[in-house]
C-alpha positions, -999 to 999 in steps of 0.1 A, spaced: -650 -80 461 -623 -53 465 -633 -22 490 -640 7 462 -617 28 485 -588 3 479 -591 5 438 -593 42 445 -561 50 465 -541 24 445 -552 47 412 -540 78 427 -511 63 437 -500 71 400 -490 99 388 -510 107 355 -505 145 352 -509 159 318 -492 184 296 -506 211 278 -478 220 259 -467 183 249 -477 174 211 -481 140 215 -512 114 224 -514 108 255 -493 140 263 -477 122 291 -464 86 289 -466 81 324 -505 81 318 -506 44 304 -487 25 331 -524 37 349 -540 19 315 -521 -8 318 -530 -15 350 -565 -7 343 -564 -35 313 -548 -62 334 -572 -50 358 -600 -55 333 -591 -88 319 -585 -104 358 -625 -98 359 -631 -119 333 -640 -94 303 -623 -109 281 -632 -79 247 -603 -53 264 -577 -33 245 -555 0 250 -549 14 219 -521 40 206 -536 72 213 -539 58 253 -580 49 253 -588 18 273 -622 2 260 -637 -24 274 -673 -45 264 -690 -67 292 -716 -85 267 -755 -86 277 -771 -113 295 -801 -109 283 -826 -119 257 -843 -85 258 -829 -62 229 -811 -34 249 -791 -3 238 -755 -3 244 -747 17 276 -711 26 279 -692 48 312 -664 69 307 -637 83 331 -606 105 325 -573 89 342 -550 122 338 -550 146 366 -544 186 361 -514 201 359 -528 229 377 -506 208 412 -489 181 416 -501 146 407 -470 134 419 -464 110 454 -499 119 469 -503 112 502 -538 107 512 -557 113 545 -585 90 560 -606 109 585 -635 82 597 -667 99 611 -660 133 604 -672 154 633 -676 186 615 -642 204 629 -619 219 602 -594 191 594 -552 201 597 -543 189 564 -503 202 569 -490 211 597 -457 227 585 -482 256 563 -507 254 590 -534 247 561 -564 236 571 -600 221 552 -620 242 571 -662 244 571 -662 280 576 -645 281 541 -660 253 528 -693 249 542 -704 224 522 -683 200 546 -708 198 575 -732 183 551 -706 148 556 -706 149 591 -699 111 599 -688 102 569 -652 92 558 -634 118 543 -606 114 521 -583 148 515 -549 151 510 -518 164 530 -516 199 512 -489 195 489 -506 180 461 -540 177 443 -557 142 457 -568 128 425 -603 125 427 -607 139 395 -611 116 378 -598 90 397 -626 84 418 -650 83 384 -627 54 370 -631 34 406 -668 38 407 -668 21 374 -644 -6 381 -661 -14 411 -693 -17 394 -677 -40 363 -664 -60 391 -699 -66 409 -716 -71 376 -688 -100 367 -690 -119 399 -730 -114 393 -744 -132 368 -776 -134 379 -778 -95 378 -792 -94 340 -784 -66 316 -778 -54 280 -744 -42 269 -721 -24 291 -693 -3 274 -662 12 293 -638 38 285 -612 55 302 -597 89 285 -564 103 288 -559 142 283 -593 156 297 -576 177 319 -558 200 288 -590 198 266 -577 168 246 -598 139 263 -611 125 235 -595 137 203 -586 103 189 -619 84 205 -631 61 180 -672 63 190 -679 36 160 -650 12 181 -665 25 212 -701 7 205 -723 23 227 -757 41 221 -759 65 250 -730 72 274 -725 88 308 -695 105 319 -686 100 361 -669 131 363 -690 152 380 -692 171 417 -705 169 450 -731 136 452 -764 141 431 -751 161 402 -763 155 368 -751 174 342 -765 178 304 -752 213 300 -715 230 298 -692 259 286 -687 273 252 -647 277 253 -621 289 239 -581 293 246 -562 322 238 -529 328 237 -514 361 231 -479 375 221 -468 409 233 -436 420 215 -416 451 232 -387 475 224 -361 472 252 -340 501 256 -316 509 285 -339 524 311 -320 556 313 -322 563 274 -356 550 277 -377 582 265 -400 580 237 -381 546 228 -393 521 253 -422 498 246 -426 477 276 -444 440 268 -452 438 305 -469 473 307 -490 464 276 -501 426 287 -515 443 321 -533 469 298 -542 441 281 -559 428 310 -570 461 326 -594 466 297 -613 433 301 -645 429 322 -634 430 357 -667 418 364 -663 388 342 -636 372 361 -643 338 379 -640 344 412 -666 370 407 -691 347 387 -715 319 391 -745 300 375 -747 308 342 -725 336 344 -692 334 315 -657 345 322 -621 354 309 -597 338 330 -559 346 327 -538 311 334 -505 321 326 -481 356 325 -447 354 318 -424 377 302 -394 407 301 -400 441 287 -386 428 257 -419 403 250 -443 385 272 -471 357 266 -506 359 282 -531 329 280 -565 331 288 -594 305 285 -624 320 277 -662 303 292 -698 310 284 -726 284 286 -748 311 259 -734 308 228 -741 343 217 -726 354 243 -693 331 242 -686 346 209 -689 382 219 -665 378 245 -642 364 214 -647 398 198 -643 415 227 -606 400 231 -596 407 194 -609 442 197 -589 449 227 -555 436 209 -566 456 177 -573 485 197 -535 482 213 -522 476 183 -535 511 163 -526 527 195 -487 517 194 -485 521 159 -475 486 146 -487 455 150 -466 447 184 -497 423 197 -507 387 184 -539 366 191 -539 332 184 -576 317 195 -591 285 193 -620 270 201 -622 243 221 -658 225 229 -695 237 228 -727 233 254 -735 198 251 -775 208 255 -779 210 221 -771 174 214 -784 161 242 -819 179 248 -832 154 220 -823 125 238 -836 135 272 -848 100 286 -806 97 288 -808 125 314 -843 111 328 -831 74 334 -803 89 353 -821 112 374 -844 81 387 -815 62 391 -799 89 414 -830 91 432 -837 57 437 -801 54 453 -817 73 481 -798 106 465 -813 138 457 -807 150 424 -788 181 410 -801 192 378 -777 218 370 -749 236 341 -710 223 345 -689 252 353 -663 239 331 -665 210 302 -662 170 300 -653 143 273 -689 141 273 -693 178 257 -671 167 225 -684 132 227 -720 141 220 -712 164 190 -696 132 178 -729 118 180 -727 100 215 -755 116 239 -731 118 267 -744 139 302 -726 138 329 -725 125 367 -712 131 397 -683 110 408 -680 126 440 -651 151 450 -645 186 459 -624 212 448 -607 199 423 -572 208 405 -560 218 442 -547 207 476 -577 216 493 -594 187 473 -615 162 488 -638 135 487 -661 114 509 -662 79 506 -699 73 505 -703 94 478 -680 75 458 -697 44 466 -727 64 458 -718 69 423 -706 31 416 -744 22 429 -762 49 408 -740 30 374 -759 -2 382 -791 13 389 -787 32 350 -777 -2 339 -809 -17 352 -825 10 336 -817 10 305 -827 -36 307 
């Protein structure tokens, strides 16, 4: 069988970053020359029921081998990378039996991956590490999910004698911009349960996740020359950042955690004629997401009776809801997966995503869908990482919830 490392670093070896301002499905083309690998991929194994359709979803069905009635299981993974860094030439870095010294990831911006920073690197001391050479994100999200299930299709095809019911595979384009699985046919799809590799560090299982919401706010100025400027001027810059001033400073994310929600500012750009703030907006409480909705409009109608007219514009959608809701009735998903986990010789982490999955929307399409860990760290950056035994972690804990579920 192929090394699991090998599928992974010829996945990232595409670029599959997508676009949150493209109106199209997948919102990048270059996303399905991954797909198309993946399908040829696929079909080499010997699963024979593969397609790729025109919205950019690969599914895949490896049939049961068994007599026993069995639910259909199916394994998702997003192939699209954020376009929070570069997806683009990534250029990996293989450190064998990590010795627990910070790791020189770029020499020219003296950037380091260093344990005082990240602590949680000393718990992979001899381990392979996998980062990349700080100009780029590495990929591992979700790139290392997708591997872990390849590898595992691939041992299940060249095992027959390994018995189980049906296995269904999907991989998503779009996750990254909140679009993962807008077009996903779950009928087509054909599974009963589902499990998204897509988590964290190795352990993680995840049944719970934001309430969010994007907004995206118009600020509309009065430009006038600066030396005429009194009683005239209406600066758009000078009302985003008041804007911004009079939301929760305390309810930003670098200074949350837990449960803990957030407004989080992605993008500022503008003149003092009219500038364009976006914000997502995260709260696992429900109750609470939607005050933090209200909060936001009152601030812009608040601005807006102050300057007289209606120089400020909220547009704000929602985007996904805590999955808990439609999972907590179908908790022998989460269960099987914990023993599985633990009978890999892993410690389970029982705890909420800090951010969302395909599995969020998936199960309020009526597809229990909790998530697991595929293995990487900091994601969406150039300080991302992964170790390889985690990875290979995650591939065994798939065929352990395979067995599971026979």
């Amino acid at each position: 069988m192929e090394k699991i490392l090998d599928k992974f670093l010829r996945y990232i070896s595409f670029d599959t970053t997508s676009d949150p301002s493209s109106k199209t499905q997948p919102s990048t083309a270059k996303q399905l020359v991954l797909q198309e690998v993946l399908v040829a991929e696929l079909r080499r194994m010997g699963i024979t029921d593969v397609h790729l359709d025109e919205h950019g979803y690969v599914m895949a069905s490896i049939p049961s081998n068994t007599d026993k009635k069995v639910p259909a299981i199916g394994f998702i993974a997003h192939v699209d990378t954020a376009p929070d860094a570069s997806g683009k030439d990534i250029r990996p870095q293989i450190i064998p039996n990590y010795d627990g010294s910070p790791i020189l990831l770029n020499k020219e911006k003296d950037l380091y991956l260093d344990p005082a920073e990240f602590p949680e690197l000393l718990s992979y001391k001899g381990q392979t590490i996998i980062t990349t050479d700080g100009t780029t994100l590495l990929g591992a999200d979700d790139k290392a999910g997708v591997a872990a299930i390849m590898w595992a299709a691939q041992y299940l095809m060249e095992h027959p004698e390994v018995k189980h019911g049906p296995v269904k595979i999907a991989f998503t384009p779009d996750e990254e911009i909140g679009r993962g699985v807008a077009k996903f046919d779950v009928a087509k799809f054909g599974a009963t349960y589902a499990y998204t590799i897509d988590g964290g560090q190795v352990g993680e299982i995840e049944y719970e996740n934001f309430n969010a919401a994007m907004a995206q706010i118009h600020v509309q100025g009065r430009n006038i020359h600066p030396g005429y400027a009194k009683d005239k001027m209406i600066n758009a810059l000078i009302l985003a950042m008041d804007l911004n001033n009079m939301l929760p400073v305390e309810q930003r994310p670098e200074h949350t955690d837990h449960y803990e929600g957030f407004f989080h500012i992605t993008s500022f750009t503008g003149t003092v004629e009219e500038a364009n703030i976006q914000y997502i907006i995260r709260d696992h409480d429900r109750e609470k997401f939607e005050e933090k909705k209200r909060l936001l409009q009152g601030v812009v109608d608040f601005l807006n009776l102050k300057y007289g007219q209606k120089r400020i514009t909220l547009d704000m959608k929602d985007q996904y809801y805590n999955m808990r809701k439609m999972v907590e009735p179908h908790m022998h998903v989460v269960e099987k997966a914990v023993e599985a986990i633990r009978e890999a010789g892993v410690t389970p982490i029982v705890h909420p995503i800090r951010g969302g999955t395909d599995g969020a929307q998936l199960s309020y399409m009526g597809l229990p869908c909790p998530n697991i860990f595929a293995g990487g760290h900091n994601f969406h950056g150039k300080m991302e990482y992964i170790p390889l035994e985690s990875m290979e972690k995650a591939a065994e804990v798939i065929l352990r919830i395979i067995d599971k579920w026979k």
